[in-house]
N, C-alpha and C positions, 0 to 999 in steps of 0.2 A: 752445893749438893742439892739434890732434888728428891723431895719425899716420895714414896709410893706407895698407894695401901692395897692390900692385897683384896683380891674379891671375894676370897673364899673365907680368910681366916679374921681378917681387919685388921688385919696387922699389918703398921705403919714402920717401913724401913728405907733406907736412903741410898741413892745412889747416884753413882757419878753423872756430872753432865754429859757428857758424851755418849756415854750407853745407855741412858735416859733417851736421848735423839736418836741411834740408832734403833731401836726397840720401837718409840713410834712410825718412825722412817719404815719400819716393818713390818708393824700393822696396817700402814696406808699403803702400801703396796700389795701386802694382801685382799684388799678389801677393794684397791680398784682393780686388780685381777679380776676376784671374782663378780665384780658389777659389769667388769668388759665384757665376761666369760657368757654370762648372764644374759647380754644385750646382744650379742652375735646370736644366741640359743633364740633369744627371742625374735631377733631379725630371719632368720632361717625358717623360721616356723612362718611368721607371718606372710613369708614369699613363699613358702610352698602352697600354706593358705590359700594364696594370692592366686596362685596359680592354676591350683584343684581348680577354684570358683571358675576363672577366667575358662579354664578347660570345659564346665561344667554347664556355662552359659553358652559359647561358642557352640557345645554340640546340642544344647536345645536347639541353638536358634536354627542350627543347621538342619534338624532332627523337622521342625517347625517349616521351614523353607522346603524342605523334602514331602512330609504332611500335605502343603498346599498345593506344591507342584502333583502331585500325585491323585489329589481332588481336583486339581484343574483339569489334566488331565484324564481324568474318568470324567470331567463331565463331558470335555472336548468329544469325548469318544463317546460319550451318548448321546450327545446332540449329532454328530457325523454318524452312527449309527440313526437314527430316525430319518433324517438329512438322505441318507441313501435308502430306507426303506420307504419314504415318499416317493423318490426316484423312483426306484424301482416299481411302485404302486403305479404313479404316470404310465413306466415304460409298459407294463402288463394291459393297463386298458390302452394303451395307444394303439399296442398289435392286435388286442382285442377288437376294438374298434377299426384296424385297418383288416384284418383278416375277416370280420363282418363285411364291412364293406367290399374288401374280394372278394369275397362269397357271393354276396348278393349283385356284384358288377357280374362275376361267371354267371349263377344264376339267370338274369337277364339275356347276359351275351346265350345262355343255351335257350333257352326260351324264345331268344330271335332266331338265332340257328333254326328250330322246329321250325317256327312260324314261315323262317325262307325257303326252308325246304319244301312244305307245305304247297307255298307260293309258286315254287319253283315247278313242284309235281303239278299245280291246276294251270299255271304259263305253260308246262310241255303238253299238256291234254288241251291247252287253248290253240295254242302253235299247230297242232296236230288237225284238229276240225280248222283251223285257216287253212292249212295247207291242202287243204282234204278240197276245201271250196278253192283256192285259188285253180288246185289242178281242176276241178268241174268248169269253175267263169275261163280258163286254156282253153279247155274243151269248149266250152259254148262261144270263146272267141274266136277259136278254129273255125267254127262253123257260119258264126256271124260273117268269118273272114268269107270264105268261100259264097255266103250270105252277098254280102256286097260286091264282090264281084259280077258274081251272077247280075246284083244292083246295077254297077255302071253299064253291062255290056246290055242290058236293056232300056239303060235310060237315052229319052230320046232328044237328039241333037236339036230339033226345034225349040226345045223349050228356055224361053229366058233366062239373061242370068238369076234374075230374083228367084225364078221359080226352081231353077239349080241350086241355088244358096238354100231357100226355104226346106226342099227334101233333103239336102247330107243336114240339116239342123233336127228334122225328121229323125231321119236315122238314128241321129247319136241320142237323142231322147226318149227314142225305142229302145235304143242299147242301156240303156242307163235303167230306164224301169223292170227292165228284164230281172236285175240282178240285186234293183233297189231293199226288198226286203229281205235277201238272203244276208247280203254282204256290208248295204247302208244303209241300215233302219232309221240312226239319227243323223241320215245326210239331208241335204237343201238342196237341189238341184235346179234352178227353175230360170225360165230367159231372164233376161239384165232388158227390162222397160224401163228402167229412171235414164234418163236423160241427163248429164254430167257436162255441163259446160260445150251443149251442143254433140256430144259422142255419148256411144254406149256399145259393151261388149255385145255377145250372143246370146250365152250362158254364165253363170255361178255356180260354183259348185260348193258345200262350206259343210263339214262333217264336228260334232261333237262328241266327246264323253258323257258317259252317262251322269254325269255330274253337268252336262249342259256346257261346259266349257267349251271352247271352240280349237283344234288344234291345227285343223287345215282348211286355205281359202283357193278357188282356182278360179281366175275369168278366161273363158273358152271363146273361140272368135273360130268361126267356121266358116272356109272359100274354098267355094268348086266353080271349076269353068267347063264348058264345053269343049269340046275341039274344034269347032267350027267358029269361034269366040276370035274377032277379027284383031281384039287390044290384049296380048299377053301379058301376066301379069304374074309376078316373082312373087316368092312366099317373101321375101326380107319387106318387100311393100308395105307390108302392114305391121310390122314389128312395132314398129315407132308407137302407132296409136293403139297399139295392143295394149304397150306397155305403160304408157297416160292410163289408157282406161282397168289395168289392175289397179295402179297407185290411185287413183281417184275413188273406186268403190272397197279399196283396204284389202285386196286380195294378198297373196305371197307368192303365188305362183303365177303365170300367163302361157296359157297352151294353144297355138294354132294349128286347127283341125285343118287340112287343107288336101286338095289334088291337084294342087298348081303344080308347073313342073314335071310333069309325068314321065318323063324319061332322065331326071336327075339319079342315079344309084345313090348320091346321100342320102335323098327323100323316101326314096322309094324302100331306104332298109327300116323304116318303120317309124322310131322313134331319134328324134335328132337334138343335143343339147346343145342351144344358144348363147348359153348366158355368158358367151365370152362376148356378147353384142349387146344384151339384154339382159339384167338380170332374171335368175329364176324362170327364166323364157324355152320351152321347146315348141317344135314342130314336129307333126302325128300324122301318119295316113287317117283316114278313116278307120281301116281296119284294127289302129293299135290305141281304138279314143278308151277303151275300158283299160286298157294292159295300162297307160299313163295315168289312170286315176289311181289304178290299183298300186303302182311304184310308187306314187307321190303319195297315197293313203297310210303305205305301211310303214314307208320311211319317216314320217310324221311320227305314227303311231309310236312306233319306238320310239325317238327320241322325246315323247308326252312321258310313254313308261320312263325311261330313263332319267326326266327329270325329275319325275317323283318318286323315282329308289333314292337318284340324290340328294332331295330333300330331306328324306327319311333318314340316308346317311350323314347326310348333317346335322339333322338334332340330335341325332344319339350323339355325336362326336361332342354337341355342345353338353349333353349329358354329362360324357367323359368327362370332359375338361372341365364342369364345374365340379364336379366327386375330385380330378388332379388337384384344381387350387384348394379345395377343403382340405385334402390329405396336406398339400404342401407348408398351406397356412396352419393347420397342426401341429407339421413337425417345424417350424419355423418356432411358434411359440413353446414349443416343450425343448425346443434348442435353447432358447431363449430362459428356460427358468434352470435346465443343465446348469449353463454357463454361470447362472447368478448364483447357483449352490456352491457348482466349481468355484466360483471365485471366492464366498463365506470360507469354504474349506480352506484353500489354499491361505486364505489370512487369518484362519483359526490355526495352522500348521507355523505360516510365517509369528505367528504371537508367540505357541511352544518353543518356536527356537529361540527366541529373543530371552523368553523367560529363563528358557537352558542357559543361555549365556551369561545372564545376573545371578542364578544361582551359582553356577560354574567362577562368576568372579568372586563372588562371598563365600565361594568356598576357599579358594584363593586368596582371601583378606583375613579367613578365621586359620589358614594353615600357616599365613605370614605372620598372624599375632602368634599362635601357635609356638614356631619357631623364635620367634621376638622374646617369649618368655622362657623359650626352652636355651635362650644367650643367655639372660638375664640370670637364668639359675646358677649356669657353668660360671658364669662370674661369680654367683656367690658362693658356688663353691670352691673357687679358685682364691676365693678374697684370705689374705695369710696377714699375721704379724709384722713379719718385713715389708709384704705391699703396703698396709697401714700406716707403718711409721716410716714409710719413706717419703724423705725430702722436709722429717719433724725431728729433730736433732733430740729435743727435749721429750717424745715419748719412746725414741728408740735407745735414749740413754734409760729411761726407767724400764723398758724391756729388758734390758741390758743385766741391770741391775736386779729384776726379778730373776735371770737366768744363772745370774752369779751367786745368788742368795742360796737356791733351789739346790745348784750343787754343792 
């Protein structure tokens, strides 16, 4: 028998062994009930704990990751903001700067315009007194014309060739002064005395700009014969050493005055061009020795003017093209620092994406843990008695035994 004392009264009374065992078998089952009961309550709590936190940190961090993506991006966009307003600062003076420069290229271009026109109106008023005087030196070569005629049909057959040669060399130097101050104030016209390797022309003729330059040279070589003259003698005769003696004294032209020939019609139509035998070479009655300075003068003259409009058109062109390369090398360099922003931008763009993609995978690692604890839970609240004591003979027999008790 086994004593028992009570708790409340102290009183000591006996009872069998058996129901002594059963009774504590009862209390011990009660008591690791409620210690199980206790320890599930406590594990429940602790995971849910667990979980809050785990929930509570994930969405800082996320909260934080979003934060900086968000300050990165505002700065990104204020630096690309400034970044374009430099640009644009550039872009403004550069049209600045080139619409100046139109301006002032027009400007100029109009300002020559005026000044051509100018030019143009005192060349048509110059054009106009030449042509006023060429038609007067017509007229007085009409006259000289009929002049010389009258000339040969009086000059007299006795006289030598020299003394023939001497007067048409006459003539033409009469002719010449006639018209010298009207039409060749800055010419040279005077006989050819230097002696050149044994030869010498007749005449020189050599005209300048008023700037003294020199723009045309003529050696003149004058042959008359008589008719009575026993040795005939062809104008082509004298080509040859005509034409030594321009090359020798630096002429550019060679003109022979001549009456050789008198019944040639090539000769006789006035003026005749050689220079398919000689360069730069003609042959001239008498009558047409003014009209061949005059054709060789003006045709000179022009192409003087004309080299000097070309001149002028070529330095403004170098003008041009050096304002073209300043413009070009401008926009070459403001290409040049585009492109380098372009390219900062484009790899401040390419960083944003990248950044997106590591916030996007940690959002994706905080929704997998997420997930991972939101298993974790459904198991524990899935977790039963029977899971517990399965495959534990000896706690699902004392489960057993608290369920058989209970009823």
């Amino acid at each position: 028998m086994a004593k028992v004392t009570c708790p409340k009264c102290g009183e000591v009374f006996t009872v069998d062994e058996n129901v002594y065992k059963e009774l504590l078998s009862q209390i011990k089952d009660d008591e690791f009930n409620k210690e199980l009961n206790r320890r599930l309550e406590e594990a429940k709590r602790q995971k849910e704990l667990e979980l809050k936190l785990a929930k509570q940190e994930g969405q800082k961090e996320l909260e934080d990751k979003i934060n900086k993506l968000n300050s990165e991006l505002q700065s990104l966009k204020s630096q690309k903001e400034v970044e374009l307003a430099k640009l644009q600062g550039e872009l403004n003076a550069a049209k600045n700067e080139t619409k100046h420069a139109v301006e002032e290229a027009v400007s100029k271009k109009d300002l020559q315009i005026v000044e051509l026109k100018g030019e143009l109106n005192s060349k048509e008023n110059e054009y106009k007194i030449k042509e006023q005087n060429l038609k007067n030196q017509h007229a007085a070569e009409i006259k000289m014309k009929d002049e010389t005629i009258e000339f040969y049909r009086d000059l007299k057959t006795k006289s030598s060739t020299k003394m023939l040669g001497e007067t048409l060399e006459q003539h033409c130097k009469n002719s010449f002064e006639m018209y010298r101050n009207v039409c060749y104030p800055n010419a040279y016209f005077e006989k050819d005395n230097e002696v050149n390797e044994g030869t010498k022309g007749d005449f020189i003729f050599r005209d300048f700009t008023d700037q003294g330059v020199e723009f045309i040279s003529i050696m003149f070589e004058m042959k008359n014969e008589a008719d009575e003259t026993a040795t005939k003698h062809k104008n082509e005769d004298f080509f040859k050493k005509l034409d030594e003696d321009r090359n020798k004294k630096g002429c550019e032209y060679a003109v022979l005055v001549s009456t050789l020939e008198p019944d040639s019609d090539l000769y006789n139509a006035g003026i005749v061009d050689v220079s398919h035998k000689f360069p730069k070479m003609f042959v001239v009655r008498p009558q047409s020795f003014m009209a061949i300075i005059g054709l060789l003068y003006n045709a000179a003259k022009n192409a003087a003017n004309y080299k000097n409009e070309l001149q002028v058109i070529k330095e403004q062109n170098i003008d041009i093209t050096t304002f073209e390369d300043k413009l070009t090398d401008f926009q070459n360099k403001f290409m040049y620092n585009y492109n380098q922003a372009s390219n900062k931008f484009n790899t401040a763009i390419e960083e944003i994406d990248n950044t997106i993609k590591k916030l996007l995978k940690i959002k994706e690692n905080l929704l997998g843990a997420d997930n991972n604890l939101r298993l974790a839970n459904d198991k524990l609240q899935d977790l039963t008695i029977r899971k517990l004591t399965y495959g534990n003979p000896t706690m699902k027999e004392k489960f057993d035994e608290v369920k058989k008790n209970k009823k």
